[in-house]
Each structure stands twice: as structure tokens, then as C-alpha cells.
N, C-alpha and C positions, 0 to 999 in steps of 0.2 A: 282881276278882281282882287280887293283888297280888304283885308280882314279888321274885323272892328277891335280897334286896342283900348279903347275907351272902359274904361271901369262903368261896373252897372252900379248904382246907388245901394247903398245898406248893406253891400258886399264886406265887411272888413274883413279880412282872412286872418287876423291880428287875434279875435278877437275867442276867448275860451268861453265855451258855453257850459256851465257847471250843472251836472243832474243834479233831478228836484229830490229830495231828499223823500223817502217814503211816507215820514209823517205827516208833510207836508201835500203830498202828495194824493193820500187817503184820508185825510182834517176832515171832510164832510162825510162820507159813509160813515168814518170812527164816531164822528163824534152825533150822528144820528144814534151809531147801537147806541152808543152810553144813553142818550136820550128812552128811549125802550128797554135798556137794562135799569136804570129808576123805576120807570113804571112797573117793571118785573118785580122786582124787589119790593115795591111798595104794596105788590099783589100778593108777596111770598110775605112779608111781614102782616099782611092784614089775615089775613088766612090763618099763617100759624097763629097770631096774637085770638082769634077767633075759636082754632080750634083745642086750644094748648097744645102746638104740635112745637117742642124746641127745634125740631130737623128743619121744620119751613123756617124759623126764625133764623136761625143761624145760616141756613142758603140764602135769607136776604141778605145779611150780614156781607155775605162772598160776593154777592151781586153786585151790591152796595160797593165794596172796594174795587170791585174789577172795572164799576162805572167812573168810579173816582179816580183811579189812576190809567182812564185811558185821553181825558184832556192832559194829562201831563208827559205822556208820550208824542202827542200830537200838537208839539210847540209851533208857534210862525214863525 
């Protein structure tokens, strides 16, 4: 009996396969929160602007940033 020496197709052993980078990795859940973190913020701003609470305004405020700079952690 003789052993198959033939290369399997799409084998290249050559070839480095580089891990996906995290941000890329989580792009859809992240960039869902940020989606819901808007909406939060938009509920924490209407609220305080309603009730004159400065606390709720300024947590939209934090919302508000934390939704903004989580597309820029999550590049392609």
C-alpha cells in the first residue's frame, strides 16, 4: 500500500493567518450598545430637560460621549 503524497487543495502551509483584531471582531454588538446608548441618553436628556434635574442632563452628556467614541474604537 502506498501513501497519498499529493497535496490537498487550499493547503498552503506558507501561509500566516493573522488574528482578527478585537474591534473588529465585536463592530456589531459595540456598535449596537452605542445604538441604545443614544437612545439612553436621549431618555436621560429629555427627562432631566423635563424635570430640571442637571444629574440626568449631564449623564446624557457621559452617554452621549461614551456612544461617540465607541465607533471610533471599532475601526474596519
Amino acid at each position: 500500500m502506498t501513501a497519498n503524497l499529493t497535496p490537498t487543495p487550499n493547503q498552503n502551509q506558507n501561509v500566516v493567518i493573522k488574528p482578527v483584531p478585537w474591534g473588529k471582531k465585536y463592530r456589531t454588538p459595540l456598535m449596537n450598545a452605542a445604538f441604545w446608548a443614544f437612545w439612553v441618553g436621549f431618555v436621560l436628556a429629555h427627562q432631566g430637560g423635563v424635570t430640571n434635574n442637571s444629574l440626568l442632563i449631564n449623564l446624557s452628556y457621559l452617554v452621549f460621549a461614551l456612544a461617540c467614541l465607541v465607533p471610533l474604537v471599532t475601526k474596519k
